[in-house]
VEXMITI-97506 format. One record per residue (C-alpha): residue number from 1; y, z, x. Coordinates in nm, 4 decimals, decimal comma, always signed. Example, Ala and Ser with C-alpha at 12.3 -4.5 7.8 and 13.67 -1.06 7.14 Angstrom:
BEGIN
<pt 1; <-0,4500; +0,7800; +1,2300>>
<pt 2; <-0,1060; +0,7140; +1,3670>>
! end
This chain:
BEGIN
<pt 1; <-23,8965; +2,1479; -9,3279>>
<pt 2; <-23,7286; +2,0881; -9,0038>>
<pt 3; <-23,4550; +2,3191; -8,8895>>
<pt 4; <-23,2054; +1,9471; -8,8445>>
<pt 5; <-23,3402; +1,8886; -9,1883>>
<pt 6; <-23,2287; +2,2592; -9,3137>>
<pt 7; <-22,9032; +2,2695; -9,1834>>
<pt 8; <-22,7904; +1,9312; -9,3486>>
<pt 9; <-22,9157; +2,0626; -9,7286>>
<pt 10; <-22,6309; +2,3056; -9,6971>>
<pt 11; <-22,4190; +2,1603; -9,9195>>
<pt 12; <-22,6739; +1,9003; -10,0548>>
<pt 13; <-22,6618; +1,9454; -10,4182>>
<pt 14; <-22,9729; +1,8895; -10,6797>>
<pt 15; <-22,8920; +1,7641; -10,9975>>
<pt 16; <-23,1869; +1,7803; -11,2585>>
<pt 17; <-23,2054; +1,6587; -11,6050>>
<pt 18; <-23,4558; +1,6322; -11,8895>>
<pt 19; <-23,5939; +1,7389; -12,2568>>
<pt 20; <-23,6989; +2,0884; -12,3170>>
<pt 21; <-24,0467; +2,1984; -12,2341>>
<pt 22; <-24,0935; +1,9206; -11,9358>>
<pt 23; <-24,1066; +2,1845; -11,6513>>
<pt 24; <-23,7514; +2,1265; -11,5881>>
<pt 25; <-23,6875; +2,4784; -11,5222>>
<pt 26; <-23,9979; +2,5809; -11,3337>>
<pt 27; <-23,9516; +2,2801; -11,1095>>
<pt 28; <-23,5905; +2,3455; -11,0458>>
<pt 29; <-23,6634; +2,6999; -10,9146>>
<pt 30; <-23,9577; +2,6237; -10,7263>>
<pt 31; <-23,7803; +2,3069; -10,5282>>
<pt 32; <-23,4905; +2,6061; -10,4539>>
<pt 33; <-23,6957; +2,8679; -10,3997>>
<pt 34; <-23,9007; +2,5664; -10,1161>>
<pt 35; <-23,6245; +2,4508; -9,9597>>
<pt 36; <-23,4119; +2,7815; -9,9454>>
<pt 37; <-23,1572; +2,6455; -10,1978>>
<pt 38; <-22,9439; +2,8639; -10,5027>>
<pt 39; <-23,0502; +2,7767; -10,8773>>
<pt 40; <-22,8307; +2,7381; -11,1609>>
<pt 41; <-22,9761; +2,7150; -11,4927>>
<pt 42; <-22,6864; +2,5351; -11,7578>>
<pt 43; <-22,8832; +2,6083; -12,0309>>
<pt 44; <-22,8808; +2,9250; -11,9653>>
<pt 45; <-22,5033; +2,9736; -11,9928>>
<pt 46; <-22,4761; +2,7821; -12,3149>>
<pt 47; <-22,7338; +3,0296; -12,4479>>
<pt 48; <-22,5512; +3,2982; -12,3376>>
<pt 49; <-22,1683; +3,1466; -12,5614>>
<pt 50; <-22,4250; +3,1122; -12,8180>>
<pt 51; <-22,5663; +3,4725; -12,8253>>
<pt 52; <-22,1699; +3,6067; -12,7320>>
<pt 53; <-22,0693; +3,4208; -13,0451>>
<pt 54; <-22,3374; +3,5425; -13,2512>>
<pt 55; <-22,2934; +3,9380; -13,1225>>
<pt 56; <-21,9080; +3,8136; -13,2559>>
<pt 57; <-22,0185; +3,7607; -13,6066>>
<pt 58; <-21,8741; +3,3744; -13,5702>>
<pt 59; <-21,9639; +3,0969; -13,7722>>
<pt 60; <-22,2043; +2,8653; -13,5097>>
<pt 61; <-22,1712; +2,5761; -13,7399>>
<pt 62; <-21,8077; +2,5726; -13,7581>>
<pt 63; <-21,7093; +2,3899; -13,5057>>
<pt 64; <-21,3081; +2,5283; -13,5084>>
<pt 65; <-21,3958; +2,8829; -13,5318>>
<pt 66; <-21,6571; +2,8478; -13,1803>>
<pt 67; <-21,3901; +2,6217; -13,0150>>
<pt 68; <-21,1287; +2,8948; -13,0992>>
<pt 69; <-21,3059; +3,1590; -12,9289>>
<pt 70; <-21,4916; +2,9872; -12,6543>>
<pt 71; <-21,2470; +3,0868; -12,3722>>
<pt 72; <-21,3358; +3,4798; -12,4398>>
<pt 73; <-21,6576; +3,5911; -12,2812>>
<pt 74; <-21,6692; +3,6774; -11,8975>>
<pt 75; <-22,0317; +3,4481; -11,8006>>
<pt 76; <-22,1604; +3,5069; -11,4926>>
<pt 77; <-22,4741; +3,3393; -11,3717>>
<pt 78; <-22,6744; +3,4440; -11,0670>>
<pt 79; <-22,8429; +3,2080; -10,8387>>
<pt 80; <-23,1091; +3,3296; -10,7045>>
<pt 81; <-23,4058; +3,0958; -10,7685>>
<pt 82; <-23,6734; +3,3681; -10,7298>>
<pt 83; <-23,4841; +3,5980; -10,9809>>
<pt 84; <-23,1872; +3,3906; -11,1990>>
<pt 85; <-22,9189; +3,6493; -11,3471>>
<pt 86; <-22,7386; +3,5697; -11,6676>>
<pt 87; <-22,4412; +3,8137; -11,7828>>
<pt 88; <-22,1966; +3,8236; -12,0917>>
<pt 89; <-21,9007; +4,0663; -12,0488>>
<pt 90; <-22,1384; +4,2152; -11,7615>>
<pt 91; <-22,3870; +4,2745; -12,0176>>
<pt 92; <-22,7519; +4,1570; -11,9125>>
<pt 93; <-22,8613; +3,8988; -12,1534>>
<pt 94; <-23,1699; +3,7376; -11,9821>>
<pt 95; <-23,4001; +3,8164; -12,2664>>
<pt 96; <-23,1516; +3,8049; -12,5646>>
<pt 97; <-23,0577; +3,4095; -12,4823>>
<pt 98; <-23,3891; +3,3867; -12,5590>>
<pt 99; <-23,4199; +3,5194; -12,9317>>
<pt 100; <-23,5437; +3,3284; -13,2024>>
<pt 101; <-23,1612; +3,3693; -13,3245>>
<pt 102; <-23,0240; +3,2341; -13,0233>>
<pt 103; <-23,2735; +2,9061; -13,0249>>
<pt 104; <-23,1516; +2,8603; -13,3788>>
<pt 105; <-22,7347; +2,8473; -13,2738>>
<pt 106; <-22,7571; +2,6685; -12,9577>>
<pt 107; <-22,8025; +2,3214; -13,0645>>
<pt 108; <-22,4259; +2,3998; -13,2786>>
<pt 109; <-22,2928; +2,5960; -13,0395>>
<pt 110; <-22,3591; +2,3377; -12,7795>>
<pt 111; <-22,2001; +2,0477; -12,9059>>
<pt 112; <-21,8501; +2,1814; -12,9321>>
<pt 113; <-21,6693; +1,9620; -12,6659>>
<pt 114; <-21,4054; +2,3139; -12,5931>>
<pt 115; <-21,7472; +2,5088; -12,5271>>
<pt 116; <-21,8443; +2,1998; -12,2786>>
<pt 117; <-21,5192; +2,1726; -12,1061>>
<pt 118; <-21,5480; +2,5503; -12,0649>>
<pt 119; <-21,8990; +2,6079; -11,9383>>
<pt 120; <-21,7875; +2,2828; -11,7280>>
<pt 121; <-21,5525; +2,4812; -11,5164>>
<pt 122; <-21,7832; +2,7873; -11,4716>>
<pt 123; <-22,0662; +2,5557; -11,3323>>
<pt 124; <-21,8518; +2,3661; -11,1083>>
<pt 125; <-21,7140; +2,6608; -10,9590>>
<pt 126; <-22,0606; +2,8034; -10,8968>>
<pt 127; <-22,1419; +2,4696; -10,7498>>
<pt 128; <-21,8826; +2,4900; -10,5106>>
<pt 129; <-21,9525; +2,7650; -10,3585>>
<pt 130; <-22,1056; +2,7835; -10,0153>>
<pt 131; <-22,4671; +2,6452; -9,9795>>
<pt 132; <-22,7002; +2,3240; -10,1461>>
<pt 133; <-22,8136; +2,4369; -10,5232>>
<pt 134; <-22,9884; +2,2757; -10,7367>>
<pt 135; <-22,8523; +2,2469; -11,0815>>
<pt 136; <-23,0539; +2,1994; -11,4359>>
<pt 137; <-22,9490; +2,1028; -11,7203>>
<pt 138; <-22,9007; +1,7894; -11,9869>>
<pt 139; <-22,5605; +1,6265; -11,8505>>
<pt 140; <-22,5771; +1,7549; -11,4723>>
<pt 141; <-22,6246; +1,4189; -11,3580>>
<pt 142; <-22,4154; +1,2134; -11,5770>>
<pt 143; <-22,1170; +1,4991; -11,6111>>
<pt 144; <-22,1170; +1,7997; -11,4696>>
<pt 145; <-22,2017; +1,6342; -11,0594>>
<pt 146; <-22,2429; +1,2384; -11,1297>>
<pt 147; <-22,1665; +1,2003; -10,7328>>
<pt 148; <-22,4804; +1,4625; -10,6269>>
<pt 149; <-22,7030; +1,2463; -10,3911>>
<pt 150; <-23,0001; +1,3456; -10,5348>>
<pt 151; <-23,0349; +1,2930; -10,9350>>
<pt 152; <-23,3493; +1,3475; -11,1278>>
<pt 153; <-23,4683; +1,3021; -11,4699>>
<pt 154; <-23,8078; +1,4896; -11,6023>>
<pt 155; <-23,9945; +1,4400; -11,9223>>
<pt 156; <-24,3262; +1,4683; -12,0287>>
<pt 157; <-24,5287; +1,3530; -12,3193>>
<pt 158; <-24,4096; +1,5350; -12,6383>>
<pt 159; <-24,7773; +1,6543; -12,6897>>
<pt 160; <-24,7528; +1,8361; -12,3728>>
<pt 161; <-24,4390; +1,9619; -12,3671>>
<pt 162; <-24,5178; +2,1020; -12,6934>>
<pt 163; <-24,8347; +2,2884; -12,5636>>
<pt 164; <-24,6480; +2,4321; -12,2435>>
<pt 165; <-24,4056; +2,5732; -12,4416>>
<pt 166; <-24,6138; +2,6929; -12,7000>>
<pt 167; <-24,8137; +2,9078; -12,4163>>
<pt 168; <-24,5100; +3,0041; -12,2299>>
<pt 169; <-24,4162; +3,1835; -12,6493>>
<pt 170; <-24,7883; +3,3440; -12,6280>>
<pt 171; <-24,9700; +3,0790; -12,8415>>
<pt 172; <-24,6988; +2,9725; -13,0830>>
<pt 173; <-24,8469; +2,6762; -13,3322>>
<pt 174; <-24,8435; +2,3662; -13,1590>>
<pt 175; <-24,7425; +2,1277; -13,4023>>
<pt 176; <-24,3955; +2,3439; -13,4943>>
<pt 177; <-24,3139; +2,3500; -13,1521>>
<pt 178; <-24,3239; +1,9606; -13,1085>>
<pt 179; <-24,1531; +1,9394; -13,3970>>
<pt 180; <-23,8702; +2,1714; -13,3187>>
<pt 181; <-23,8561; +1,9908; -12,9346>>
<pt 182; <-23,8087; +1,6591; -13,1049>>
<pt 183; <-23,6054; +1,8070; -13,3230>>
<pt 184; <-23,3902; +1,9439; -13,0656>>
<pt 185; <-23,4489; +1,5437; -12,8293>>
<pt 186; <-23,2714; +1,4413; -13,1656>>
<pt 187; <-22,9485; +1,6535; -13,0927>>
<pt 188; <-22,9076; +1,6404; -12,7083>>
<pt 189; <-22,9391; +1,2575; -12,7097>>
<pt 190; <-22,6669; +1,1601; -13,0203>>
<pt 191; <-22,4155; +1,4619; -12,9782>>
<pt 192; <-22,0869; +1,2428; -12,9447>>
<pt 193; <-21,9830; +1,5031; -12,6077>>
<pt 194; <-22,2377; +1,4744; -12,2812>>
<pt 195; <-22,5530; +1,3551; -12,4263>>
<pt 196; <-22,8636; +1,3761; -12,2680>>
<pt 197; <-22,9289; +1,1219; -12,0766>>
<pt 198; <-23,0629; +0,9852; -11,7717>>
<pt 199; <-22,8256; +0,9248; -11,4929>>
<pt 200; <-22,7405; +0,6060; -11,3278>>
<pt 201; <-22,9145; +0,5976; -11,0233>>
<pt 202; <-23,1494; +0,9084; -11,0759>>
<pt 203; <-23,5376; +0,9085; -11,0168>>
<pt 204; <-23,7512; +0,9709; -11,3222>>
<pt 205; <-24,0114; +1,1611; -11,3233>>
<pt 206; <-24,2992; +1,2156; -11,5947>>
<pt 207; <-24,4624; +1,5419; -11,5067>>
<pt 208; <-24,7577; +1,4620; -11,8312>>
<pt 209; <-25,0549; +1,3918; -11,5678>>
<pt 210; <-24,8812; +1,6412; -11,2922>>
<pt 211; <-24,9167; +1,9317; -11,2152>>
<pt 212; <-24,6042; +2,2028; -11,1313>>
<pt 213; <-24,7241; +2,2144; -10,7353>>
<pt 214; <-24,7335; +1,8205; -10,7649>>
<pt 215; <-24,4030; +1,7868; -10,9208>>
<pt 216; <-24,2487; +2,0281; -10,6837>>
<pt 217; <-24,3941; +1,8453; -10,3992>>
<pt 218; <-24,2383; +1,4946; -10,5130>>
<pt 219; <-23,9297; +1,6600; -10,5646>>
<pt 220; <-23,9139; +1,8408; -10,2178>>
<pt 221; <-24,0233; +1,4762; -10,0413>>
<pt 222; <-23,6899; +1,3417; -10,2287>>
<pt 223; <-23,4323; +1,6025; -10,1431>>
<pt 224; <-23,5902; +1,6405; -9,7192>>
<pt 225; <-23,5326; +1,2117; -9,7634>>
<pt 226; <-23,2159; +1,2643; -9,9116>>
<pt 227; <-23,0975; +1,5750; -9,6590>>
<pt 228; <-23,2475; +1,3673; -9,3483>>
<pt 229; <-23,0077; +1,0168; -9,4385>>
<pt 230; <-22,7260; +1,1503; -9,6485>>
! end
């Protein structure tokens, strides 16, 4: 990448959707890590309400009691691509958002639109801040930055999704894993608040027959395109 080219990514920002187990997140923090660009993972944060709200003893399928509470914990997300921070009351929960328990509640937890409009805020304010990012999530392109010049959406057969993710859990069964990925398609796409969805205008990108290195490198071509002619 050219130094021109680097200088006008500064404020470029990267919005990145898709279904779970696509490479979404691997992609998103190698394209940062490439082009010298901060990371923010959404999901992550909604884990994190979810495992605050859990540690709370609070009802994740009533809707009332999570909205009630939502405003509470103190999030903080790090950006760093090579090394993504996630903290809850400055507690480090990077490997408890990732509990069984956790994977259970999010889905709930999620679709509260007062947890939404919170999490919102927080992930607006960390995209402000100085320098490009790119940003992962389920709504990034269609909510959260619907004006960010480069928009993607990545999926991937559910067969191989399902096997990706299965390895990534040490060799979790297969067929439960597609299942529970559909399942959780099922939610993101007909929750009534920011569905998942791909973005007007964004590029789609199937990353089945690809693979990470060649997904990174189509992404990379897009945002240099995209930094060289905003």
């Amino acid at each position: 990448m050219s130094s021109s080219t680097s200088s006008s990514l500064a404020g470029l920002v990267v919005a990145v959707d898709g279904t779970s187990g696509s490479g979404k997140s691997s992609t998103s923090r190698g394209v940062a890590d490439r082009l010298g660009l901060r990371y923010l993972d959404t999901g992550a944060m909604f884990r994190a309400m979810t495992w605050w709200m859990l540690r709370e003893g609070i009802d994740v399928h009533d809707p009332a009691a999570v909205a009630a509470r939502c405003d509470e914990p103190v999030i903080v997300s790090g950006t760093d691509p090579l090394a993504p921070t996630i903290t809850v009351d400055g507690v480090d929960v990077a490997v408890g958002i990732r509990s069984d328990e956790v994977n259970a509640a999010v889905s709930p937890v999620s679709a509260v639109p007062e947890v939404r409009t919170r999490l919102l805020e927080l992930q607006r304010s960390v995209i402000a801040d100085d320098g490009g990012i790119v940003v992962e999530g389920r709504d990034i392109g269609s909510v959260v930055v619907p004006d960010a010049p480069v928009k993607l959406y990545i999926s991937a057969d559910p067969s191989a999704r399902a096997r990706r993710r299965a390895a990534e859990q040490g060799g979790a069964d297969v067929a439960a894993t597609e299942a529970s990925l559909l399942a959780r398609d099922k939610i993101d796409s007909g929750r009534a608040t920011a569905p998942l969805t791909m973005a007007d205008g964004a590029v789609h990108i199937d990353t089945t027959p690809y693979s990470l290195d060649e997904v990174i490198d189509q992404v990379v071509d897009l945002v240099e395109r995209a930094g060289a002619h905003p």
